[in-house]
C-alpha positions as CSV (number, residue, x, y, z in Angstrom):
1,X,0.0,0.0,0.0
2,X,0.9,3.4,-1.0
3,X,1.9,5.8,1.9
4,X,-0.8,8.9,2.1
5,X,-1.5,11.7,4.0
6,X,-5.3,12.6,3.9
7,X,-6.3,16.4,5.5
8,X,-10.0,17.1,6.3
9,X,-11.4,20.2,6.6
10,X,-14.0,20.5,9.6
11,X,-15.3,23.7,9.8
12,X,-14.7,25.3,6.6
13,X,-16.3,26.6,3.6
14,X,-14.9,24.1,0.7
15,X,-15.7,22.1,-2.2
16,X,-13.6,19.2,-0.7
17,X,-14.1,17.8,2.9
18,X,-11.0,15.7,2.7
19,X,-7.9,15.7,0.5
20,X,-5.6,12.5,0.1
21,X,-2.1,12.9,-1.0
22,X,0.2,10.5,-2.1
23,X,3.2,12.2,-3.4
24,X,5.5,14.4,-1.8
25,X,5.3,18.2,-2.3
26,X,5.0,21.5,-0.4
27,X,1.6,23.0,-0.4
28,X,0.9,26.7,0.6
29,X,-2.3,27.2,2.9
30,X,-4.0,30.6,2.9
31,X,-6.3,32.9,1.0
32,X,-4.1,33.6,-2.0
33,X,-4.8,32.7,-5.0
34,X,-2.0,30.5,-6.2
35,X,-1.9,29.1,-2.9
36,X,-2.2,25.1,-3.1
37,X,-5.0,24.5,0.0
38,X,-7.0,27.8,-1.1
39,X,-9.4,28.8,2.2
40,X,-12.3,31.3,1.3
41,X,-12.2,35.3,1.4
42,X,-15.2,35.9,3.2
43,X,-15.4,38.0,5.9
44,X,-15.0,35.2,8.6
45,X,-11.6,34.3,7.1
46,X,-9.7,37.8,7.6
47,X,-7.7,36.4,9.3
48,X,-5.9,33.8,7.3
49,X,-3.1,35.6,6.0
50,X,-3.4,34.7,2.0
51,X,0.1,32.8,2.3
52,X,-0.5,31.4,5.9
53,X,1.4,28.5,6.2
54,X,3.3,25.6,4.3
55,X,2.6,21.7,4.3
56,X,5.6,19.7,3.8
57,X,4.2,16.6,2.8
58,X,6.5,12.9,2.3
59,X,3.6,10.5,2.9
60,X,3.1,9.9,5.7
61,X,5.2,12.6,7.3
62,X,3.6,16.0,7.5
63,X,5.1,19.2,8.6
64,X,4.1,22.7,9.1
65,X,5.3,26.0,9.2
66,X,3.9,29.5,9.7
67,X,4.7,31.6,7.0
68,X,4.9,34.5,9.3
69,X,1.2,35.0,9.0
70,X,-0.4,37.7,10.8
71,X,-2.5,36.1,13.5
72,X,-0.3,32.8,13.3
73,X,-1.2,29.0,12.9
74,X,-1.6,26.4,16.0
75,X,-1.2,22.9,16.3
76,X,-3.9,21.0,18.5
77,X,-4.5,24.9,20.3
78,X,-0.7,25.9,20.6
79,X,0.8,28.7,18.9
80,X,3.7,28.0,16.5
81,X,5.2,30.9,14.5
82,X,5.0,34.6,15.4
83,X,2.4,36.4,14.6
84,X,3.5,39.6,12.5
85,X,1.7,41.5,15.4
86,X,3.8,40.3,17.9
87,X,6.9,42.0,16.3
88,X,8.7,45.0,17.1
89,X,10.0,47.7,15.4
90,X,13.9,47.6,14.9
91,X,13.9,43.2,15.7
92,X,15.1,41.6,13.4
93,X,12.7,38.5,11.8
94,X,13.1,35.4,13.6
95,X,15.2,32.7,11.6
96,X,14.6,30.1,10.6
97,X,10.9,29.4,10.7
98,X,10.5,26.1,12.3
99,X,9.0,22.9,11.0
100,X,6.6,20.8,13.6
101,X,5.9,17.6,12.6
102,X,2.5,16.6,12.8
103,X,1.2,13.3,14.0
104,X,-2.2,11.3,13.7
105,X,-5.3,12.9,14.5
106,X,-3.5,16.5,15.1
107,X,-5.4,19.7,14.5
108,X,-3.8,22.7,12.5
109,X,-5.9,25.4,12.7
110,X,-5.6,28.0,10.3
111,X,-7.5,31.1,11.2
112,X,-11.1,29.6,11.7
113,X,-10.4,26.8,9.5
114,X,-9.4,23.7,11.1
115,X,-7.6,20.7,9.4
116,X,-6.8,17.3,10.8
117,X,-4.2,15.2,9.9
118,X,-4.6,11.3,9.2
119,X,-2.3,9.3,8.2
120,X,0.8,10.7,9.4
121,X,3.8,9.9,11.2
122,X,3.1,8.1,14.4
123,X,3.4,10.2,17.8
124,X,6.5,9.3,19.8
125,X,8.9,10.4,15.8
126,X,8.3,13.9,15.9
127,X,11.2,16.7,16.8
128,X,8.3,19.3,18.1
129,X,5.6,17.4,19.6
130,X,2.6,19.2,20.9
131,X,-0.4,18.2,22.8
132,X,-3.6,17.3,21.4
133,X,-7.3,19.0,22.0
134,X,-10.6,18.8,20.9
135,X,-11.1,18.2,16.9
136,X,-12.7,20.8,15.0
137,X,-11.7,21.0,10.8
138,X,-10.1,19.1,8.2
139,X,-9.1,18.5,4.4
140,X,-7.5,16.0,2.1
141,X,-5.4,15.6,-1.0
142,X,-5.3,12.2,-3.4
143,X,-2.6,12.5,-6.2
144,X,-5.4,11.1,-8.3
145,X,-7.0,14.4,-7.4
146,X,-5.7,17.0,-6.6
147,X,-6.9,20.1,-7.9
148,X,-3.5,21.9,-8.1
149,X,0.2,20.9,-8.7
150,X,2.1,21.5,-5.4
151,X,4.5,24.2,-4.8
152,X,8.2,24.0,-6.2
């Protein structure tokens, strides 16, 4: 059997509840309109910066990292990233954005979009491991599907 990662979106507004991917990429998550995992521009999602964050997918490792979005991205609740709000003037950027791994039935939630994470590496192999809470969103990718080619 073919290693895949398969995201579903919970709680928002898409044509596609889950997204199963097979073949390793980077995909871009925000409001943007080249971005890979495109979320919607209503009013509700303001605050998903239009390049939010980036999926590094090698089925069935996942990992995510804030893009230096403005309200920043969370994992299962916790904040990873820095929100651009949180900077101050004259401070340099933090380097390098960090990767977390993400593990089996974690959460990333994206704004007001929430997506959960099959099919990934097992807990216990990650580098940044964060606790899990209550489920809310997800989405998925198949290679046979997908909408969009992934980021270079």
């Amino acid at each position: 059997m073919v290693p895949r990662v398969t995201l579903k979106l919970k709680n928002a507004i898409s044509e596609q509840s889950e997204i199963l991917i097979a073949k390793p990429g980077t995909y871009v998550v925000g409001r943007g309109p080249d971005c890979d995992l495109r979320l919607p521009s209503q009013p509700e999602y303001l605050s998903v910066s239009r390049h939010h964050c980036l999926l590094e997918i090698d089925p069935p490792r996942v990992r995510v990292r804030d893009l230096r979005s403005r309200n920043g991205t969370r994992i299962n609740g916790m904040q990873i990233g820095h929100p651009s709000h949180w900077r101050w003037e004259g401070i340099p950027e933090p380097e390098p954005l960090v990767a977390y791994d993400l593990h089996q039935g974690d959460e990333l939630s994206v704004g007001p979009a929430v997506i959960e994470v099959q099919s990934a590496v097992p807990a216990g192999k990650a580098t940044h491991s964060l606790s899990r809470s209550q489920p809310q969103v997800a989405i998925v990718w198949d290679d046979e599907q997908e909408t969009r080619a992934p980021s270079a």
